[in-house]
N, C-alpha and C positions, 0 to 999 in steps of 0.2 A: 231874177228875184225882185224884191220890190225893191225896182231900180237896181237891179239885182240884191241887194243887202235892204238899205235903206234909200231914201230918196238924198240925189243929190243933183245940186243944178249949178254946178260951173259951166262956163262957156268959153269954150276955147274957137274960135273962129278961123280953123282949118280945113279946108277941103281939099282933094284931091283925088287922082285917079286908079284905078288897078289895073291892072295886066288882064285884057278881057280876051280875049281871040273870039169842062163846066159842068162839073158833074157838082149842082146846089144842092146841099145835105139839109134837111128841115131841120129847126133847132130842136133839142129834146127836151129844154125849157124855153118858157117864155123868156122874150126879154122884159113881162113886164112882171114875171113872177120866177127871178131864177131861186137856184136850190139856197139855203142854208145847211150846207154839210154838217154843220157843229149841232143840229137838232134832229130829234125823229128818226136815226139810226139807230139798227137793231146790231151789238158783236157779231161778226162770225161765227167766233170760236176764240177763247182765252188765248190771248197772245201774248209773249213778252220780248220785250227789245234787250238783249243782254250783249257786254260788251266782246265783241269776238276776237278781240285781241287785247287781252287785257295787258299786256306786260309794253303795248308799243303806244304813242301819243301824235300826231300829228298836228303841225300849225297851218289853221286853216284850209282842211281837206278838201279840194272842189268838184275833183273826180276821181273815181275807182276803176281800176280795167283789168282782166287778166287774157293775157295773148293765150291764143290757142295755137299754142307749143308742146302740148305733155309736159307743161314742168310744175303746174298747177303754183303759179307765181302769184301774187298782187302786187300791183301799182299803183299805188296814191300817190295823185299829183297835189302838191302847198298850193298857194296863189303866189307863195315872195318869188316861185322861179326854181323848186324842185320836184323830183318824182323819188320818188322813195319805193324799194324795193323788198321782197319777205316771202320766205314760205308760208302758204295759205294752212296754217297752225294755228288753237289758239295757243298754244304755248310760243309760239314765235318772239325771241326777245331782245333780235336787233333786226333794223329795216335800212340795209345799207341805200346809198344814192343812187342811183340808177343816172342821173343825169341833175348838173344844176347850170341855171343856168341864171342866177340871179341878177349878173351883173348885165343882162341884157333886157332882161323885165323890169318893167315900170309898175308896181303896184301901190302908188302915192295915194289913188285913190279906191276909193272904196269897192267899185265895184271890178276893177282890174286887176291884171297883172297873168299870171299863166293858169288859162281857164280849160283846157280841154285835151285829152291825149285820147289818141287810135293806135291800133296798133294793122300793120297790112295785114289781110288774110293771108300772105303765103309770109310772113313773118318769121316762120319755123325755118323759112331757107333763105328769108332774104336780109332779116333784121332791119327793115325797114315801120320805123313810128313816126306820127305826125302829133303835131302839136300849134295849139293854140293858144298866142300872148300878145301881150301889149309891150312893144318897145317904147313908146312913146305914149304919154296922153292920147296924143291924135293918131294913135294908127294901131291897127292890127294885123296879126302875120299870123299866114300859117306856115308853117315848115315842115321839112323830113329829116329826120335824123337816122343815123346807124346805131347797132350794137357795137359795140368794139370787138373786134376779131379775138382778142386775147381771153375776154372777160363777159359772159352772155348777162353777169349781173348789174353791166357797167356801159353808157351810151360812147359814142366817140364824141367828144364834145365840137370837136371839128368838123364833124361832117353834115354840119346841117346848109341846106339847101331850100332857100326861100321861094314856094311855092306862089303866094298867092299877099297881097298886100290891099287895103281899101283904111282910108280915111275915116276917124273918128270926131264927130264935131264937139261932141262933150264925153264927157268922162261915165255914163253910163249906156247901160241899153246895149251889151257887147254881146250880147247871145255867148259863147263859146263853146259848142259842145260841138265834137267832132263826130263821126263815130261813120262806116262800113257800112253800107248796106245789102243786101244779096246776090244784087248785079255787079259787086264788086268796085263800084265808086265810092268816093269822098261824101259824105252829107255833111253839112256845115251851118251850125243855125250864126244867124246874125239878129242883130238889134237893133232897134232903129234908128240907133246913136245917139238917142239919149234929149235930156232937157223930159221938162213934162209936157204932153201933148203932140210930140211929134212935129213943132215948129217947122221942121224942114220941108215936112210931106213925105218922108224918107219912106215909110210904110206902103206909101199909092205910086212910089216914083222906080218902075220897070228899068228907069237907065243906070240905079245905083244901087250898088252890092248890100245895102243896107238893110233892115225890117225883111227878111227873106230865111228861106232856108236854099242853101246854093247844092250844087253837085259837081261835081268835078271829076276826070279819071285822071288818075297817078298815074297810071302807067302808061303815058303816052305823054306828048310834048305838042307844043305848035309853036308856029313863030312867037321867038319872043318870050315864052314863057312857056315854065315848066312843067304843066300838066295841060291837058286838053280836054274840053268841052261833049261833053256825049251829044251826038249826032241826033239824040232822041229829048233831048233837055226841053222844054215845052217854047223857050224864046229863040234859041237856036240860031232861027232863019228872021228875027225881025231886029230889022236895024236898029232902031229905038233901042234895045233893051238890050240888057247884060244876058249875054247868052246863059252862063253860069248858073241865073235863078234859076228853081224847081217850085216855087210856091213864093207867093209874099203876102204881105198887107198882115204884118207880123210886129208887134210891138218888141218883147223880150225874153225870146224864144230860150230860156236860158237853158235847158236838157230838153234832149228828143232820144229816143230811143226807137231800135225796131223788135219787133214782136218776132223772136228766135222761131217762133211754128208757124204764122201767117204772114211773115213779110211787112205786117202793117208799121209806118212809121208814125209815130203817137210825139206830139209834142204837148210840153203846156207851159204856154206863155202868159209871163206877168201884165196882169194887168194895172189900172191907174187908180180913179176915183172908187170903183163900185164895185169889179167883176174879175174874177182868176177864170179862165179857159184852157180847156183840153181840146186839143185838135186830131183830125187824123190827117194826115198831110195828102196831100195827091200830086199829081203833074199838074203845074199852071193853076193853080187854085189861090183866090182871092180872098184872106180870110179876114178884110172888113179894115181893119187900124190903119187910120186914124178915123175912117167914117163912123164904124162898129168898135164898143168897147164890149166884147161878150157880144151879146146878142141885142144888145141896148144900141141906138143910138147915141154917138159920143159928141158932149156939146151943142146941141142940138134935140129938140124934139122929135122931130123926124128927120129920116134921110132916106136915100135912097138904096135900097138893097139888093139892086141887080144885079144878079151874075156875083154875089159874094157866098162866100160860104160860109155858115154857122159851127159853131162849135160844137161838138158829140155832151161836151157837158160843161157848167159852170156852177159856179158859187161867189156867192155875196162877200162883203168884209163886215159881215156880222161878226161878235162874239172872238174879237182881236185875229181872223184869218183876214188876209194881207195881201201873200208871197206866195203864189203856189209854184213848187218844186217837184219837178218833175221826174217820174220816177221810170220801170215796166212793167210789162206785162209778165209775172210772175211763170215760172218754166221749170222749177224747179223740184227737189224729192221732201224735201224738209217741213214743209208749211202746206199742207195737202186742202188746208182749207183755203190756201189764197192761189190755188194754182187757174191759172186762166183768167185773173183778176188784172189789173191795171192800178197797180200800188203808188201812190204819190203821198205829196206832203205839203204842209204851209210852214216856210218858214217862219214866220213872225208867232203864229201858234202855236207851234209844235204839232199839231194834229196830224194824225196820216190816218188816208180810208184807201181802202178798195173801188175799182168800179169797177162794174162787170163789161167785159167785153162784147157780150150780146148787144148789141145797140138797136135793138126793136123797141117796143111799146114800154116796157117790164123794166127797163135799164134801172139799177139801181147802185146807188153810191151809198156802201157802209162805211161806218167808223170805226178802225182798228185800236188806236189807243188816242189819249189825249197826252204829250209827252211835255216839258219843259225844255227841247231841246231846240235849238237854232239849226234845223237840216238842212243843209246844203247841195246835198246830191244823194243820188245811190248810184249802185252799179251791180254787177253780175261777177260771179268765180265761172271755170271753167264747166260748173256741174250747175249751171245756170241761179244759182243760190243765190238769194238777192242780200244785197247789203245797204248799212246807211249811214252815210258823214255827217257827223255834229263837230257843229263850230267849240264842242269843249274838246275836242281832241280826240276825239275816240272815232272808234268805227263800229259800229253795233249789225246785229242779224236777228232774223226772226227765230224764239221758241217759241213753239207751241206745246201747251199744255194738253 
């Protein structure tokens, strides 16, 4: 988000290391003429954001998940270090813990503390979730935790098992979003650890876990560390580089989602001075940060834009948008006017539009509502239904009228 929340520039001067074992898209805007989303949009169709669990409240929602178990559950993760659990009701009107885990989370700052949960695809038999947190300032971890054998609404708070660990230099820019993709691996967005402008080169720099989206398979080991490298990860075989990466040159990937009917993995990472971008992610794709901010040249009049990839779409910080918050591609029965759209949002706005997933000539980015809300994420129920976290506590769904 912007710097995930708001900007912030502490510097904590830690580095460290983690357990490692060209297809260019044309921009669909210019960079010297990208969109303003906030003007020139026509409604879809009357929409409205109503609260879908009125009776329950959450502090600081950052993600929504529900395992595909047949028990048609939700879990909202806090940032302080819990996941909270609830039948998908709106009448639902207690959200027991699922898991807390506060005293290991570090959320002093703004942009930290516990950002991302997945749940395994064979989940229904194995009770295995991962998760994404800051124990420290300077460091991020992913884990695995179990269900507790006694209790399917309750984690084992003992059995978490430290997957994956990389160094934070400052206190923003932590990506967090976890989430399965259809080959069955770990996707992991990172950030580029923060400060403004990418001081470190974190973004261009192939050898550090940083500005990246990673992959990983759980279910396998290698020396040393507890999950293993797919054989097919685009770095793999090149010494320099963290095998782990799948894509970088990534500012603050803060949600990525994939596209439940085509596979596609859709990111939209925060940008700095001018530009919010949507991506579509590929294998080994370079998608510009710190050179590119959007499609513009960053700091710089010109640069050089070989072999980078552009972004499927952008928008200005006209008209107080900021933060863009990443949302999906709608899959759902409910909201038949947004189905096949790519729904997101501006934090600092409130706005959310539509963009159509055609990415030909025609691409167009509508505006759904203009809201006062601080969005922080969305997420999917088991009936693909899309939802959306505000920072006042609620969790809202699409009506359509």
């Amino acid at each position: 988000m912007k710097n995930l929340f708001i900007k912030l520039f502490v510097v904590l001067l830690f580095i460290g290391t983690a357990c490692g074992c060209d297809n260019d898209q044309p921009p669909v805007d210019s960079g010297n003429d990208p969109a303003d989303p906030g003007e020139g949009e026509m409604e879809v169709v009357e929409l409205n954001l109503v609260n879908a669990f009125p009776n329950l409240t959450f502090d600081r929602p950052v993600d929504f998940q529900s395992p595909d178990d047949g028990t048609d559950r939700i879990f909202v993760v806090e940032q302080s270090g819990t996941i909270r659990t609830f039948a998908n009701a709106s009448e639902a009107g207690e959200a027991t813990i699922f898991l807390n885990i506060e005293n290991d989370v570090d959320d002093s700052a703004n942009e930290q503390g516990l950002l991302g949960l997945a749940f395994h695809p064979d989940f229904d038999s194995n009770g295995f979730f991962y998760v994404n947190y800051n124990p420290s300032q300077t460091l991020t971890r992913i884990s695995k935790f179990q269900v507790s054998s006694s209790d399917p609404d309750v984690a084992d708070p003992n059995s978490e098992t430290v997957l994956l660990e990389y160094s934070q230099p400052f206190t923003n820019h932590n990506g967090g979003q976890l989430t399965f993709g259809p080959d069955g691996f770990l996707y992991i967005s990172s950030g580029d650890g923060g400060d403004a402008g990418d001081p470190m080169g974190n973004g261009q720099n192939i050898s550090t876990l940083l500005g990246a989206i990673l992959r990983i398979d759980v279910n396998a080991t290698s020396p040393d560390c507890n999950y293993a490298i797919p054989n097919d990860n685009p770095f793999v075989t090149n010494t320099e580089a963290r095998g782990e990466i799948f894509a970088y040159g990534l500012r603050n990937p803060w949600r990525i989602s994939f596209d439940q009917q085509t596979g596609v993995l859709w990111a939209a990472d925060v940008g700095q001075d001018n530009l919010e971008e949507i991506d579509i992610i590929e294998a080994g794709n370079n998608y510009g940060w710190n050179i590119m901010e959007g499609t513009a040249c960053f700091g710089a009049d010109d640069c050089d834009r070989e072999n980078l990839v552009f972004p499927v779409f952008e928008y200005t910080h006209e008209n107080d948008n900021e933060s863009v918050t990443g949302g999906y591609v709608y899959r759902g029965e409910t909201a038949e006017s947004l189905k096949g759209r790519y729904i997101y949002a501006d934090f600092i706005s409130g706005r959310v539009w539509a963009l159509t997933t055609d990415l030909g000539t025609d691409l167009s980015n509508e505006l759904l509502m203009d809201t006062d809300f601080n969005i922080s994420s969305f997420g999917t129920d088991g009936n693909n239904e899309l939802y959306v976290c505000t920072f006042n506590g609620s969790i809202y769904k699409f009506e359509e009228n």
